[in-house]
N, C-alpha and C positions, 0 to 999 in steps of 0.2 A: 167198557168198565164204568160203570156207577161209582163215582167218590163221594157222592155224594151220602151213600147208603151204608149205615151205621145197624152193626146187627145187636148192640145194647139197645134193648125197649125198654129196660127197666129205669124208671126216670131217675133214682136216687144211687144209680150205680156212680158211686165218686171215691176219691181217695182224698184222704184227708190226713197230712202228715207234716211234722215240723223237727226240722233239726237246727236251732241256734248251735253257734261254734264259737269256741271260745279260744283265744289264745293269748300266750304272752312270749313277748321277742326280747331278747337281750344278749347286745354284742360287746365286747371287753378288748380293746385293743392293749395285746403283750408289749410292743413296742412297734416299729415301722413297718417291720414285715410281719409281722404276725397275730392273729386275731381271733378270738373264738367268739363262734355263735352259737346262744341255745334258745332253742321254744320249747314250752311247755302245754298242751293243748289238751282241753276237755269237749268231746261233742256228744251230746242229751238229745237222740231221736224216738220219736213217740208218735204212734198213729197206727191209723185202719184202711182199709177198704171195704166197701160192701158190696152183696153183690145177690142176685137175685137167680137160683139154682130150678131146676129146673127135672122132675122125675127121681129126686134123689131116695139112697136106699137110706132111712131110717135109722138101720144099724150104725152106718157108721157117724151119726150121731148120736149114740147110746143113748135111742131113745124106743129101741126093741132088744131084744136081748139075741134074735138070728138074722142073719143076713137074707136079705130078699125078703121078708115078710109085708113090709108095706114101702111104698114111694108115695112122697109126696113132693110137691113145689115147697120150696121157702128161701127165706131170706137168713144173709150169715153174716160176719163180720170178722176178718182176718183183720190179729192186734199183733202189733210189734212191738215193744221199749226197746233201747238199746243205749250203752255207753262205751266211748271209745276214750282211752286216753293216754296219753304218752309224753315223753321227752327225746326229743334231736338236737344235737350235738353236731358241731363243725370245728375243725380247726386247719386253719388255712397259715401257712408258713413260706413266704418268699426266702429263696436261697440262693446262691450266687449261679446256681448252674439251672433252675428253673422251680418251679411250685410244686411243693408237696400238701394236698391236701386228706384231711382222714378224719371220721366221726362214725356216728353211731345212730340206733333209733332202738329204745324201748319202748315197747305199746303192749295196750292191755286192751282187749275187745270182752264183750259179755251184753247177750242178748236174751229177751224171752218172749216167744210168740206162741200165741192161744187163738181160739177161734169162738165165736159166739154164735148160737142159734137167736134170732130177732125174732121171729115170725114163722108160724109153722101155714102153709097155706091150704087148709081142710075145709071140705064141704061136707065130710062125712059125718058118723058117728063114734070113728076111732076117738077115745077118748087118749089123748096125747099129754102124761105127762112130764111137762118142765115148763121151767122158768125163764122168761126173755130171758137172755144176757148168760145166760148159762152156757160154761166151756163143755164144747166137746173133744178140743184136742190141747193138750198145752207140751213144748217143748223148750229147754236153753241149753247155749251154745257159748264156750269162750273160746279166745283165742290169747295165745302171748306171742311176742313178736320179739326178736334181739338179734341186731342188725349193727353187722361192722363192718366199715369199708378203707380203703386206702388207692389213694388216686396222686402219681407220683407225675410231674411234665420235667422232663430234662434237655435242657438247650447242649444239645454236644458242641455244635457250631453258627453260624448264623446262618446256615442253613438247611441244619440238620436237626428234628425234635421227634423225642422217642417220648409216648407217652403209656406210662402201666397202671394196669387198677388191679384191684383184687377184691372181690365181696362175699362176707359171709354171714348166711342165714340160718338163723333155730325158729322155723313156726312150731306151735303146739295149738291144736285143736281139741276141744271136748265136747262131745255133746249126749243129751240124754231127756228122756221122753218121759211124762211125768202124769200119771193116775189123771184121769179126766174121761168123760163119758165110758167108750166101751175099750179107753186106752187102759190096759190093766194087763196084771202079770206076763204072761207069753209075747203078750204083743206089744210089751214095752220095747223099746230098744235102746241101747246107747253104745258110744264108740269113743275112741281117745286118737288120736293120730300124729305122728312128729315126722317133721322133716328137716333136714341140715342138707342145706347146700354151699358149696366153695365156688364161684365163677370168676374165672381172670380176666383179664382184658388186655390186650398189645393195640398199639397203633404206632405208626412211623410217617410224619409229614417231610416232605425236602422241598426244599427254595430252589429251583431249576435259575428263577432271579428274582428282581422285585416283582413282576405281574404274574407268575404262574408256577404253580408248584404241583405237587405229586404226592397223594396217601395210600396208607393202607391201613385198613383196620379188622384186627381179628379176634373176636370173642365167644364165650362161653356161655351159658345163663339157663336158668331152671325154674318153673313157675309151678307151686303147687295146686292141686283141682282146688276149686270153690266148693261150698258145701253142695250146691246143686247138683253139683258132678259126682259127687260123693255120693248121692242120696239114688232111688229107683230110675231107670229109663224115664219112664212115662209118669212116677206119681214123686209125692215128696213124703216128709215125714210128715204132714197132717191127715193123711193119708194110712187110715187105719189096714193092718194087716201088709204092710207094704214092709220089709228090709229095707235098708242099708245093702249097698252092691261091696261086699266085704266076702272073702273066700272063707271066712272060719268064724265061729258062735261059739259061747261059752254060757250058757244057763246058769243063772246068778239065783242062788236059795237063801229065802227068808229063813229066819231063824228057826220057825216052826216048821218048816220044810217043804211051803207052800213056793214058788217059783216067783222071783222079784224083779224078774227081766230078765234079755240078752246083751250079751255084751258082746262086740264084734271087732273083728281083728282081720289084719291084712287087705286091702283096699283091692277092690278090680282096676279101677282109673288111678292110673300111674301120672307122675310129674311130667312137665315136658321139659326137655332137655335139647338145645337150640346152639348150633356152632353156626356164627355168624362169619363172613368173608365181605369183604370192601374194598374195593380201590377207584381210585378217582382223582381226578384233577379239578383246581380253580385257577381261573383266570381273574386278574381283577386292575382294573387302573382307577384315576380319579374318576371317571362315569360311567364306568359299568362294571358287573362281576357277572361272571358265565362259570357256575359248576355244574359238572359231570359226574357220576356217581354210576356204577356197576356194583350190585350185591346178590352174593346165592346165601340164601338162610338153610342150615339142613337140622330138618328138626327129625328127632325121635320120639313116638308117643306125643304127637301133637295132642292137644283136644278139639276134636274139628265137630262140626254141626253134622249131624248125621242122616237130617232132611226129619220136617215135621216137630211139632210143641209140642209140650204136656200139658194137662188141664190147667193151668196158669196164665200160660202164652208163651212161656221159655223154649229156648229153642232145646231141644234135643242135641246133647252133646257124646261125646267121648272118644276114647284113644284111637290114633292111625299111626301104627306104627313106624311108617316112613314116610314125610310128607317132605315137599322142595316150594320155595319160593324162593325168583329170581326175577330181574328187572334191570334196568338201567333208567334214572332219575337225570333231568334235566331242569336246571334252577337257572335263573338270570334275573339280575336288577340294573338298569340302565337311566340315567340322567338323560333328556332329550330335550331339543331346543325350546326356549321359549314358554321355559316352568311346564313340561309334561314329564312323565316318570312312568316308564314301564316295566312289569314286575311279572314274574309268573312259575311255574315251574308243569313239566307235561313227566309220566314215566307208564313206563308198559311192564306190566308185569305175568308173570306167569306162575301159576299156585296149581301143584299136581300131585295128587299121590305115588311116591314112589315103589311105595309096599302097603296093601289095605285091604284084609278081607274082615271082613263081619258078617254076622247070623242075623238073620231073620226070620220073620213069620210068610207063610205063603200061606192061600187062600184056603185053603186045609187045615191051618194049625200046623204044618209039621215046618219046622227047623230049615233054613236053607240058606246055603253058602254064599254071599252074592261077594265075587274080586273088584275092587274099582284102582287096580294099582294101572298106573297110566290116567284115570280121569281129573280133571280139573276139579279142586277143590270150591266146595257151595259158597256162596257170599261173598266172593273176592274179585271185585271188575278187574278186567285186564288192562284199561284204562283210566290214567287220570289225569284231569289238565286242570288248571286254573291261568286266568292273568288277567289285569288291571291294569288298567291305563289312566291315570288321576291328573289332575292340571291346579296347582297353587298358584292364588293371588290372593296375598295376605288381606285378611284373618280366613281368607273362604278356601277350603278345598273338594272337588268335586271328582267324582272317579266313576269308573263303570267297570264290570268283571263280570267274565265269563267261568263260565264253571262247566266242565264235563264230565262225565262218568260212564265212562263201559257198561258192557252185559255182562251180570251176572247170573248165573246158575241157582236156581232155587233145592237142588237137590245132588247128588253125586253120578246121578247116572250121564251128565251130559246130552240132555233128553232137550232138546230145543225149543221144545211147548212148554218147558218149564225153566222160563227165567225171567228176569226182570232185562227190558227194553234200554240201549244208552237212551240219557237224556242231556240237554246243554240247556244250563240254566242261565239268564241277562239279569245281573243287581245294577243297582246304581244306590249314589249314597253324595250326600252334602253335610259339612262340618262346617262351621264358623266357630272358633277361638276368639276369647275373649283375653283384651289388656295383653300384655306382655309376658316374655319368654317365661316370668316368676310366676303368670298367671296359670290355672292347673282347669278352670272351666271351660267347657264346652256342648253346645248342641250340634246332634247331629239328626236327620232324617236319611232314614233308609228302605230303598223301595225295594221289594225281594222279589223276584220273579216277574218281570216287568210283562211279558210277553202271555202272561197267566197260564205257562204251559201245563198240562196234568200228565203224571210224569209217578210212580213208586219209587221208593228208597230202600224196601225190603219187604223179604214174605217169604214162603214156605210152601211145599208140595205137601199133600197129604195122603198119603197113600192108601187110607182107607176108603175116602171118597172117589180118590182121582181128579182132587181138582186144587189149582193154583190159589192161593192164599197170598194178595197184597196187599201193603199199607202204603194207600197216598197219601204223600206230601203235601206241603197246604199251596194253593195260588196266590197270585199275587196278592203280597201284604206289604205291611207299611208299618214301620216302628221309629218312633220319635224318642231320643233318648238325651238325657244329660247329664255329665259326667262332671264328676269335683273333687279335685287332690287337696292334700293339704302338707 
């Protein structure tokens, strides 16, 4: 494999995008035990990408009035604005039998993305009219967010701690497609969507004595799709003539009778909804701590990658009705003689479908069934290790880590031509601290992959080609950095 080989030829293919963040923190002590925190937060994101297209059909830059009439090359530019802002809330209260903690989060999202024709690239005598910078597609998007929780810890005894949460969510999504090139009447679209989720939480830790004890943790939790998932298989909304994956349409009439868009109701991609199970032990004295960790996650309506992008790069998503992830996690930090400290954790896991059929295309166009229930789910190595071995002599600390990562699956079939290769990565890194415990500076160098291995992190099968699709990781690098508290 070529890492070297970059299939952008287009020189000015860049992204260009700035989000400053803004916030403001302010904590209020009630009296000893009790304390509220709030922020307040604004983030202003604005920019493009460009990009250089290749054979495109005209139409859906409203720049013919039928599709397939003429293709041409050109150059485009995807715009985003966006504004995110909100308030969180904390309030933490010590009580004689353990901490009750509870707050909240209001947030307001709203976004608007367009696309620009730059350059049309003709040798002919098609007489093409528009104007740089002219939209061919324009769409926006809000969101509101209202978010309540309560997270109770209760000392029963000095050995015994029960701890409960409870979280509830109201998301609201809107969005809607708006007059630009050949985006008009029929092939507008918009959708509204709400979700309200309640998820608990139980855990139970016990003191077996002072070095070692015993958990269990069991929860509940719910995540709604992204708009991606929301939007076509393969295309998005800048993508003329393309729905929304919604089961029901409602045709929205102008006043004069002419059709002013669809409006879409009832979603295909469902929430996931995740019962989490835990148990485990720590061990712990003055120089060392060893935890153990066993957990099966059973999710329903996962959103799992379903193998291959859409013209974007994203990966291809949606529901698997019954998916399993389980593991057992091994963590440990240990003091060693003579200022060395070694640290690390390894855990094996297993990610399966336990119930998953989905439709496809075959080489024909007709529809077909493929079951992957029993196959290992795409993107999820079975393995993962880290650990660091570092040696202090003040102000100097120097360490070295290994990193390793499993095979993973580039697709659902469990197809062993298609997956990304373990690889074990060798860092090493050097700190020097300045002045005293009060002092907050410091440099450090860090060398990344010392052994220059070439090695992928991710990719995709494409099943239209039939060929593997990876992104290499960089070789060895080398980053100087310095750091300052205040």
């Amino acid at each position: 494999m070529n890492h070297h080989f970059n299939p952008i030829s287009y020189e000015n293919e860049i992204d260009n995008f700035s989000q400053p963040h803004f916030e403001l923190h302010h904590r209020y002590y009630l009296n000893e035990k009790a304390n509220i925190k709030n922020t307040v937060f604004y983030i202003r994101g604005k920019g493009y990408y460009e990009q250089y297209k290749e054979d495109e059909d005209l139409w859906e830059y409203g720049l013919t009035e039928q599709p397939g009439t003429f293709e041409r090359d050109l150059i485009r530019q995807k715009w985003v604005a966006k504004n995110h802002y909100g308030w969180i809330s904390q309030l933490n209260f010590q009580h004689s039998k353990g901490e009750l903690t509870t707050g909240g989060y209001l947030g307001f999202f709203d976004s608007n993305h367009w696309g620009e024709i730059k350059k049309i690239i003709s040798t002919d005598s098609l007489a093409l009219q528009y104007n740089p910078g002219q939209k061919y597609y324009e769409y926006t998007g809000k969101k509101h967010y209202l978010t309540f929780y309560l997270n109770e810890s209760l000392k029963f005894t000095d050995y015994l701690n029960i701890m409960t949460g409870l979280n509830f969510q109201s998301i609201n999504y809107e969005f809607e497609q708006h007059k630009a090139g050949n985006f008009a009447d029929s092939l507008l679209n918009s959708y509204e969507v709400a979700y309200t989720f309640i998820d608990p939480r139980l855990g139970i830790n016990y003191n077996l004595n002072k070095n070692l004890n015993l958990y269990a943790n069991l929860s509940y939790a719910q995540r709604e799709p992204t708009d991606d998932e929301l939007y076509d298989t393969w295309d998005g909304p800048d993508d003329l003539g393309v729905p929304p994956l919604f089961a029901h349409a409602d045709t929205i009439f102008a006043a004069d009778g002419s059709i002013k868009k669809i409006k879409w109701s009832n979603p295909y991609v469902k929430p996931e909804k995740l019962t989490d199970y835990e148990i485990g032990t720590e061990y712990l004295t003055g120089i060392c701590k060893i935890k153990l960790n066993l957990f099966l996650m059973k999710f329903h309506d996962e959103i799992v990658p379903y193998g291959g992008v859409d013209d974007e790069g994203n990966p291809i998503r949606g529901n698997a009705e019954e998916t399993i992830h389980r593991g057992i996690e091994l963590s440990y930090l240990a003091d060693l003689p003579y200022n060395f400290y070694l640290s690390g954790n390894i855990s094996y896991n297993d990610n399966y479908f336990k119930k998953f059929i989905m439709f496809d295309w075959d080489e024909n166009w007709n529809a077909v069934e493929k079951d992957f229930s029993g196959s290992k789910i795409a993107g999820f190595p079975d393995i993962l290790a880290n650990m660091k071995l570092s040696y202090k002599y003040n102000p100097f600390t120097i360490a070295t880590q290994i990193q390793h990562v499993g095979k993973q699956y580039l697709d659902n079939t469990e197809n062993e031509d298609r997956t990304i290769s373990p690889f074990t990565l060798v860092n090493a890194y050097l700190i020097y601290k300045f002045g005293d415990k009060r002092s907050n500076l410091e440099i450090s160098l860090r060398v990344n992959n010392i052994f220059n291995l070439r090695y992928e992190t991710s990719g995709y099968y494409d099943s239209w080609d039939g060929k593997n699709y990876l992104f290499p990781a960089a070789g060895r690098n080398i980053i100087l950095g310095v750091r300052m508290g205040f």
